[in-house]
PyMOL Python script that loads the backbone (N, CA, C, O; Angstrom):
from pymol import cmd

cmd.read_pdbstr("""\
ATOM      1  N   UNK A   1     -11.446   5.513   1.546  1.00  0.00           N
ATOM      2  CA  UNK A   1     -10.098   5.192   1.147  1.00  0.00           C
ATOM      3  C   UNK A   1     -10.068   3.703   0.838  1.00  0.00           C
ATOM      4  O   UNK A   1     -10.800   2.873   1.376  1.00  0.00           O
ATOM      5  N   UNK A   2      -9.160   3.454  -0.071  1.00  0.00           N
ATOM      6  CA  UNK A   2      -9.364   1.786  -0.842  1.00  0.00           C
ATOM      7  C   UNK A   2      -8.024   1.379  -1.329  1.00  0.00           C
ATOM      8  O   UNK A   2      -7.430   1.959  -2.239  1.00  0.00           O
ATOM      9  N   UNK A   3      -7.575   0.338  -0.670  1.00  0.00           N
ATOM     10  CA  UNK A   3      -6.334  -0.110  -1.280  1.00  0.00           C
ATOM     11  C   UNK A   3      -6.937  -1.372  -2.058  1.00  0.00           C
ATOM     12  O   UNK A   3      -8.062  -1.779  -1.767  1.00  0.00           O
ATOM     13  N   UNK A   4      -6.337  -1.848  -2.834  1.00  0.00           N
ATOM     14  CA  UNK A   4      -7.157  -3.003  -3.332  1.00  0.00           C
ATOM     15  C   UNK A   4      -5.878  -4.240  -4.099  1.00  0.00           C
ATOM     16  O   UNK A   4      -4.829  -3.687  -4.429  1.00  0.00           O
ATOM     17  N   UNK A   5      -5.932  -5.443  -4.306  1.00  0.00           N
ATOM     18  CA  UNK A   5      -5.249  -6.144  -5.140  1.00  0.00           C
ATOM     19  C   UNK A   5      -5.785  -7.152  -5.922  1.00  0.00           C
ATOM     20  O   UNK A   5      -6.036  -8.349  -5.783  1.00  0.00           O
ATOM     21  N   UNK A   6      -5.938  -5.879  -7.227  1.00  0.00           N
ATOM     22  CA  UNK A   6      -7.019  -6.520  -8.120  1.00  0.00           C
ATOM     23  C   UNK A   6      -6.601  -5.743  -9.348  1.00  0.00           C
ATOM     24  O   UNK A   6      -5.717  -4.911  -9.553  1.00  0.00           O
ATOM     25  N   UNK A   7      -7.641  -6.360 -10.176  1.00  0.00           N
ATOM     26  CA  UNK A   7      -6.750  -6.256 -11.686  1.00  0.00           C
ATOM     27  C   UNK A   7      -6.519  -4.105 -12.090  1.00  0.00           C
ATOM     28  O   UNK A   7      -6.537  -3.109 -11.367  1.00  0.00           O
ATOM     29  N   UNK A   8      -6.393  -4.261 -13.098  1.00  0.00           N
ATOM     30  CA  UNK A   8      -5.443  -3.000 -13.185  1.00  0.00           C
ATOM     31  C   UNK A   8      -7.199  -1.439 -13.264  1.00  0.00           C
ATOM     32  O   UNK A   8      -8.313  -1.366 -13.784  1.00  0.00           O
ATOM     33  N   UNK A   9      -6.505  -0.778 -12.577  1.00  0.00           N
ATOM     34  CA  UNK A   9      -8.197   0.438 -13.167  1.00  0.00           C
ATOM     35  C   UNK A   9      -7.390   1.875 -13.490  1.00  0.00           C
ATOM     36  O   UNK A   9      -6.612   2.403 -12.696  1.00  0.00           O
ATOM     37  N   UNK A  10      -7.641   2.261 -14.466  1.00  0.00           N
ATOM     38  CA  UNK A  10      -7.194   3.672 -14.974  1.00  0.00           C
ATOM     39  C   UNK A  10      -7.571   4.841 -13.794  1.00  0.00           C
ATOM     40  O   UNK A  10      -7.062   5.944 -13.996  1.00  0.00           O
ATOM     41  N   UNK A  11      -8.411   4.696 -12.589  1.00  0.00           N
ATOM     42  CA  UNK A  11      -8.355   5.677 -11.678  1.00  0.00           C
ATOM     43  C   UNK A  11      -7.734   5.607 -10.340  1.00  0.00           C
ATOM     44  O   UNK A  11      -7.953   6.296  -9.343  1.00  0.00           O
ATOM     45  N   UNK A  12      -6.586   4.238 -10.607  1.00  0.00           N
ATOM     46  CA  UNK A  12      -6.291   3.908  -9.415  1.00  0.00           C
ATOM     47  C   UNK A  12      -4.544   4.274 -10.202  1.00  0.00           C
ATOM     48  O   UNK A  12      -4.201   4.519 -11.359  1.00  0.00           O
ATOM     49  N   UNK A  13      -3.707   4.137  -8.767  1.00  0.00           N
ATOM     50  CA  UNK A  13      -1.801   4.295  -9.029  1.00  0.00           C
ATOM     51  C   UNK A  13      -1.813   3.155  -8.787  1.00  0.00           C
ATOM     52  O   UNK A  13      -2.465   2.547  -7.939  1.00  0.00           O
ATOM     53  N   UNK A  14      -0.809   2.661  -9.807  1.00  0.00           N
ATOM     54  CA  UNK A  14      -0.109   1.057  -9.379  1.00  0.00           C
ATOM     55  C   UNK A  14       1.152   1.072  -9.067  1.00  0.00           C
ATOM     56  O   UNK A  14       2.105   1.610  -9.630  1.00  0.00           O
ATOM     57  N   UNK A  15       1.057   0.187  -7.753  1.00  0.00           N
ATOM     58  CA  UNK A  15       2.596   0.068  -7.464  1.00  0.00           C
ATOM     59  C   UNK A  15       2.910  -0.942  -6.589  1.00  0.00           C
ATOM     60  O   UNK A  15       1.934  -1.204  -5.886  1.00  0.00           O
ATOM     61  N   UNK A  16       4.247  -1.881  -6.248  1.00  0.00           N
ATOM     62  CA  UNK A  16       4.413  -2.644  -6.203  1.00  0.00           C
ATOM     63  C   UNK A  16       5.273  -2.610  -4.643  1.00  0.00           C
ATOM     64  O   UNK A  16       5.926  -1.634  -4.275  1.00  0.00           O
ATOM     65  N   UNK A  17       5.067  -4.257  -3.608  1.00  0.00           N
ATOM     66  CA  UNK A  17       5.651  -4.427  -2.706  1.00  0.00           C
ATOM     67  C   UNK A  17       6.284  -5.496  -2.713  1.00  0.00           C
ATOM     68  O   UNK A  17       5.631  -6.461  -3.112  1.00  0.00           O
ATOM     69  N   UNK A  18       7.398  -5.698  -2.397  1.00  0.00           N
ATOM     70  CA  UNK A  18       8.019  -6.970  -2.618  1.00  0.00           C
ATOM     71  C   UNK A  18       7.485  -7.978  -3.364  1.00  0.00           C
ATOM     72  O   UNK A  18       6.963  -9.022  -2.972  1.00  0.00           O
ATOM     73  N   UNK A  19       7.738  -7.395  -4.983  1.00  0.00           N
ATOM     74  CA  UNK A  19       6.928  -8.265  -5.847  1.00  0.00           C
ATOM     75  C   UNK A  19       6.057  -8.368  -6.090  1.00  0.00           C
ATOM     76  O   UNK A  19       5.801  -8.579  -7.275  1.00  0.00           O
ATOM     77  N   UNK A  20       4.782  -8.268  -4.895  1.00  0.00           N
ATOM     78  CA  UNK A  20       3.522  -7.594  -5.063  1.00  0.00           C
ATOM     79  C   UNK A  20       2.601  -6.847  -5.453  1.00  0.00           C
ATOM     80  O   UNK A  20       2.174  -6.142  -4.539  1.00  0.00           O
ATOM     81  N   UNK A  21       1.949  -6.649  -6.734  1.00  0.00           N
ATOM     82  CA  UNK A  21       1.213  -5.214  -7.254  1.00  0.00           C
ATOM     83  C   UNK A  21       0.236  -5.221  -6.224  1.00  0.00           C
ATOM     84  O   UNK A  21      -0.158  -6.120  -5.481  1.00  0.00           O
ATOM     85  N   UNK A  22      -0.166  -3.644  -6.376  1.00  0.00           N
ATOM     86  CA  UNK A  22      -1.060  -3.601  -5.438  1.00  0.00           C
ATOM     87  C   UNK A  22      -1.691  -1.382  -5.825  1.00  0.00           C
ATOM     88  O   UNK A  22      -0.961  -0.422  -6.073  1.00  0.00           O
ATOM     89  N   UNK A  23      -2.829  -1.425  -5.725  1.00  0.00           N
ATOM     90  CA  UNK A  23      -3.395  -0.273  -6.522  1.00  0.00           C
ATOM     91  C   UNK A  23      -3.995   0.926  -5.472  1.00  0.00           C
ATOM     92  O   UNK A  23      -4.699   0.470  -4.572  1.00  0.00           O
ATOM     93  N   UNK A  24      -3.799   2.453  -5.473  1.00  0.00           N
ATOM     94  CA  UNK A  24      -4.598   3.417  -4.644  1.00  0.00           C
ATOM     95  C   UNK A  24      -5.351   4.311  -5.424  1.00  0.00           C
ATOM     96  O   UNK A  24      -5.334   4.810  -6.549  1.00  0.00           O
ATOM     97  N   UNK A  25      -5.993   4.319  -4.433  1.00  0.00           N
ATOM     98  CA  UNK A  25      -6.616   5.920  -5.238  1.00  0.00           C
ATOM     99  C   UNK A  25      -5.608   6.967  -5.489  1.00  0.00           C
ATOM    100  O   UNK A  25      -4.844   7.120  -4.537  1.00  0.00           O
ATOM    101  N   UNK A  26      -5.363   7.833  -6.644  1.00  0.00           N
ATOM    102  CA  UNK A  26      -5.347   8.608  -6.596  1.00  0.00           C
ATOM    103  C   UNK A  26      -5.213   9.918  -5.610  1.00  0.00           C
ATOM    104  O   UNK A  26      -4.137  10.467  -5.369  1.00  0.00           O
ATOM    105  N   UNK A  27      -6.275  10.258  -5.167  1.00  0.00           N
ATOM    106  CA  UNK A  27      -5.809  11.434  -4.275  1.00  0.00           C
ATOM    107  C   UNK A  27      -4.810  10.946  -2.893  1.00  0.00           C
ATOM    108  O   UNK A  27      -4.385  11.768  -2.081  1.00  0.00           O
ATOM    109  N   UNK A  28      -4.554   9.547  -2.815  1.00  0.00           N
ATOM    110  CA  UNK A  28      -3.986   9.337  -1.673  1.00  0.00           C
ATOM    111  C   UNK A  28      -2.288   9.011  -2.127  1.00  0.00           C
ATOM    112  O   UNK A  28      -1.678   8.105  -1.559  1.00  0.00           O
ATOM    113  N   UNK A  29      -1.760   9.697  -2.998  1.00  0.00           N
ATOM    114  CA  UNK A  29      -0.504   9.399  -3.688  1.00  0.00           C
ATOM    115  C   UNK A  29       0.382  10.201  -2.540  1.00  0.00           C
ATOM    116  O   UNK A  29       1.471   9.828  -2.104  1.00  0.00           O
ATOM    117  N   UNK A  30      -0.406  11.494  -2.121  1.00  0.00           N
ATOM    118  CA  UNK A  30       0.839  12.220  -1.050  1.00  0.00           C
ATOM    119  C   UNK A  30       0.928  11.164   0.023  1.00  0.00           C
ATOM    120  O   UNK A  30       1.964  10.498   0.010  1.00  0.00           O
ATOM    121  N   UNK A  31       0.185  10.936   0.792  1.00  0.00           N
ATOM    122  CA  UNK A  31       0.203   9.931   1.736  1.00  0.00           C
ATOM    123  C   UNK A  31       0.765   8.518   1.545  1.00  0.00           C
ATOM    124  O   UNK A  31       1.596   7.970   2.269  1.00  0.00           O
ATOM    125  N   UNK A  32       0.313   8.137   0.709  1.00  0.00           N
ATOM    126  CA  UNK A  32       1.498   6.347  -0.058  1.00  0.00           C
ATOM    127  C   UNK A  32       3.174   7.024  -0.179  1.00  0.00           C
ATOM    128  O   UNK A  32       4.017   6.404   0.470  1.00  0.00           O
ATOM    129  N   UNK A  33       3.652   8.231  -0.962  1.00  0.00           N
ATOM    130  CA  UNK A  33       4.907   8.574  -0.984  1.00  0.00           C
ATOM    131  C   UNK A  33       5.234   8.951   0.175  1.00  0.00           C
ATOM    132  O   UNK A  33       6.440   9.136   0.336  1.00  0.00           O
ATOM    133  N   UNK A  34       4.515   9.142   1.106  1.00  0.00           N
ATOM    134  CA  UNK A  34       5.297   9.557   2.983  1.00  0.00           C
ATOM    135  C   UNK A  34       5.213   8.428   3.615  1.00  0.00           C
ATOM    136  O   UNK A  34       5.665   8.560   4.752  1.00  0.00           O
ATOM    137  N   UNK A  35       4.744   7.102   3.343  1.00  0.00           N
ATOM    138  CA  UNK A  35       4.556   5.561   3.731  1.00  0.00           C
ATOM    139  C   UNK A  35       5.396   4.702   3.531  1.00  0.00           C
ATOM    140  O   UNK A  35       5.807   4.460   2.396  1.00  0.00           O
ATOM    141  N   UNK A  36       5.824   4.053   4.638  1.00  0.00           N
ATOM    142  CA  UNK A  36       6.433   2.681   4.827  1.00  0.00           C
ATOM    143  C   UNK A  36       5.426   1.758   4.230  1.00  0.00           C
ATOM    144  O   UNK A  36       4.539   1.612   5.071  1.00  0.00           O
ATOM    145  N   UNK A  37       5.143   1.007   3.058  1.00  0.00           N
ATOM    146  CA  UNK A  37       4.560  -0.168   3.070  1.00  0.00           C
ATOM    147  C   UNK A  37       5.327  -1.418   3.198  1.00  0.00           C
ATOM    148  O   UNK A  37       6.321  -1.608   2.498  1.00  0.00           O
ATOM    149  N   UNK A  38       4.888  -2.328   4.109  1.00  0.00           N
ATOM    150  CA  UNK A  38       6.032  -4.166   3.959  1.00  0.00           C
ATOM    151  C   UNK A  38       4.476  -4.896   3.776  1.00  0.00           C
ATOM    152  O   UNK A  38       3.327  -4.574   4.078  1.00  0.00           O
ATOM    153  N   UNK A  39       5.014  -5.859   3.220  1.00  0.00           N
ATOM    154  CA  UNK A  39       3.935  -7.311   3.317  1.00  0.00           C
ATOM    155  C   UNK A  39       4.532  -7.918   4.308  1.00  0.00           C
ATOM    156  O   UNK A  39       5.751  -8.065   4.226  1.00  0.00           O
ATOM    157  N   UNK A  40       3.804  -8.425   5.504  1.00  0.00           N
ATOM    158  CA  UNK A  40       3.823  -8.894   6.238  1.00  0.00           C
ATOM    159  C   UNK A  40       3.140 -10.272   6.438  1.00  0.00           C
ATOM    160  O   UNK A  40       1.925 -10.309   6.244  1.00  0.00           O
ATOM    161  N   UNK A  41       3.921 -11.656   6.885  1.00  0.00           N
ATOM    162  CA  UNK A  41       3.692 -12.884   6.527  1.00  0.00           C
ATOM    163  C   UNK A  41       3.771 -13.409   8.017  1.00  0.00           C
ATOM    164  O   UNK A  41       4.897 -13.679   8.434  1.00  0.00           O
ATOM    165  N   UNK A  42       2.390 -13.629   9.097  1.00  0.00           N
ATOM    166  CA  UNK A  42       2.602 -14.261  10.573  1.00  0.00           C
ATOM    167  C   UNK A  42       1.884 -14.913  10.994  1.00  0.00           C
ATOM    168  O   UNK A  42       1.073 -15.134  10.095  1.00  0.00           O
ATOM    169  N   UNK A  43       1.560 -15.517  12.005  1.00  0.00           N
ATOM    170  CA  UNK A  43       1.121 -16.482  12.624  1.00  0.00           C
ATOM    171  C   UNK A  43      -0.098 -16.369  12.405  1.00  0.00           C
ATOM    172  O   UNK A  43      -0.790 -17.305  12.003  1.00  0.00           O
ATOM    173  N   UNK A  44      -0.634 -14.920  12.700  1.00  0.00           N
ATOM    174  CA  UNK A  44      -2.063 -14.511  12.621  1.00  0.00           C
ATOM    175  C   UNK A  44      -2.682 -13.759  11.293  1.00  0.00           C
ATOM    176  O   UNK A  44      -3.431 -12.785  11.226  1.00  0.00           O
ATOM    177  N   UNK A  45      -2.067 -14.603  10.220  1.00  0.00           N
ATOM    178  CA  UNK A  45      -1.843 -13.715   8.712  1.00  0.00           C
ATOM    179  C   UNK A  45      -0.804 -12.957   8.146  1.00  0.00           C
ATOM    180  O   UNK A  45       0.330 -12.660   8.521  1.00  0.00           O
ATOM    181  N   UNK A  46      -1.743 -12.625   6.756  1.00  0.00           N
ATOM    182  CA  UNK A  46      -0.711 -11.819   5.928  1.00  0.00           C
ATOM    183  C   UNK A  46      -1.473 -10.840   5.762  1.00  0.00           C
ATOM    184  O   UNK A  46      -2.666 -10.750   6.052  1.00  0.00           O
ATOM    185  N   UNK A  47      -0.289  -9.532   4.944  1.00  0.00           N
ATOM    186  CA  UNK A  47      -0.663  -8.773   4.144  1.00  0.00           C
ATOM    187  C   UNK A  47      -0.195  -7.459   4.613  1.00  0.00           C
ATOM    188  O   UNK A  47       0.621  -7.371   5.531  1.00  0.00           O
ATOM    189  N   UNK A  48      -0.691  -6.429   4.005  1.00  0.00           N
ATOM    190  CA  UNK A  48       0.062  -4.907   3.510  1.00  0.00           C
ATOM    191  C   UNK A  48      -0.082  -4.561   4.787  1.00  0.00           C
ATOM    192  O   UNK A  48      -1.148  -4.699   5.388  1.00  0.00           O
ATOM    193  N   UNK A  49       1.473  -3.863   5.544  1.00  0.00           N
ATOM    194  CA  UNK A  49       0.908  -2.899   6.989  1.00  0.00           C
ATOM    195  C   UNK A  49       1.398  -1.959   5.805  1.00  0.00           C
ATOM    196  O   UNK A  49       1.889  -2.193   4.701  1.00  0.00           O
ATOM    197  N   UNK A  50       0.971  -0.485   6.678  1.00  0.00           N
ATOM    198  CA  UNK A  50       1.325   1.063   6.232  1.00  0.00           C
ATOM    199  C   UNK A  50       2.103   1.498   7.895  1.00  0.00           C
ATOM    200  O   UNK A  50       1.971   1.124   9.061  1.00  0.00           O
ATOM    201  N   UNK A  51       2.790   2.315   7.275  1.00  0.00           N
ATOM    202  CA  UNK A  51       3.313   3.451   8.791  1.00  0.00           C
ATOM    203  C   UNK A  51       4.151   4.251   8.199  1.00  0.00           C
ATOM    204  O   UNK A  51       4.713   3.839   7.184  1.00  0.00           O
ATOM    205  N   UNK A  52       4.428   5.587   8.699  1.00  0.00           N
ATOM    206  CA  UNK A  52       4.720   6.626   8.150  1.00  0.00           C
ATOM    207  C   UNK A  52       6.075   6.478   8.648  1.00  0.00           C
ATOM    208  O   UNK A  52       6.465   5.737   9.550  1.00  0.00           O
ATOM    209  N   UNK A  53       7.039   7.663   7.599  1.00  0.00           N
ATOM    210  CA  UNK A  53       8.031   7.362   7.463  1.00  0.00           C
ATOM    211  C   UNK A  53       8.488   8.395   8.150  1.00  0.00           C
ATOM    212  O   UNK A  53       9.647   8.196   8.514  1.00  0.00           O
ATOM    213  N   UNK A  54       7.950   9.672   8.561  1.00  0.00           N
ATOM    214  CA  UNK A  54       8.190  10.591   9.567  1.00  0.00           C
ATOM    215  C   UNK A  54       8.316  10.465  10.702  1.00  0.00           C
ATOM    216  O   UNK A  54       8.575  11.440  11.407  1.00  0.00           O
ATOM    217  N   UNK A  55       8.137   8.950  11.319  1.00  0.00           N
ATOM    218  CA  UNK A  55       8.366   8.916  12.718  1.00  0.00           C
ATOM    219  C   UNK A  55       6.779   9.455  13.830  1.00  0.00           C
ATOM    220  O   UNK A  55       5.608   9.763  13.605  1.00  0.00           O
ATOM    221  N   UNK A  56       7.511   9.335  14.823  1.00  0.00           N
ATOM    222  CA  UNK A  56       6.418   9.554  15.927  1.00  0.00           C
ATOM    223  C   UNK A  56       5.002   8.805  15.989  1.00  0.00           C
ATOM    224  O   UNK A  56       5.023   7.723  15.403  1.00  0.00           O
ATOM    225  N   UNK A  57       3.591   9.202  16.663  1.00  0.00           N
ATOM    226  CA  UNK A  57       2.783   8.168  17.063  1.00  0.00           C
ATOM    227  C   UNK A  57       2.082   7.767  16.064  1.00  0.00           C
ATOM    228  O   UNK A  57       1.283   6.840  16.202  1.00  0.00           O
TER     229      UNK A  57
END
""", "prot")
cmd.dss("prot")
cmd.show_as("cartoon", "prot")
cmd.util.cbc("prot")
cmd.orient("prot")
């Protein structure tokens, strides 16, 4: 599995986070549309969390 933020590839989905492009594979489109993505900016870095939008662990 590969998230990546890099220039554009015809086998990847592009899509964007607060302004941010940012590219998946393909087969992982069900899983990105059931996902919370934020960019996250802290003490100990940045960058993309994921967590599901269904709740629980």
């Amino acid at each position: 599995m590969s998230m990546a933020l890099e220039e554009p590839d015809d086998n990847l989905v592009s899509a964007e986070c607060q302004g941010i492009p940012f590219q998946y594979e393909k087969p992982l489109q069900s899983f990105v549309e059931d996902t919370k993505i934020d960019y996250v900016k802290t003490f100990w870095g940045e960058g993309l969390t994921m967590r599901s939008n269904g709740g629980g662990c």
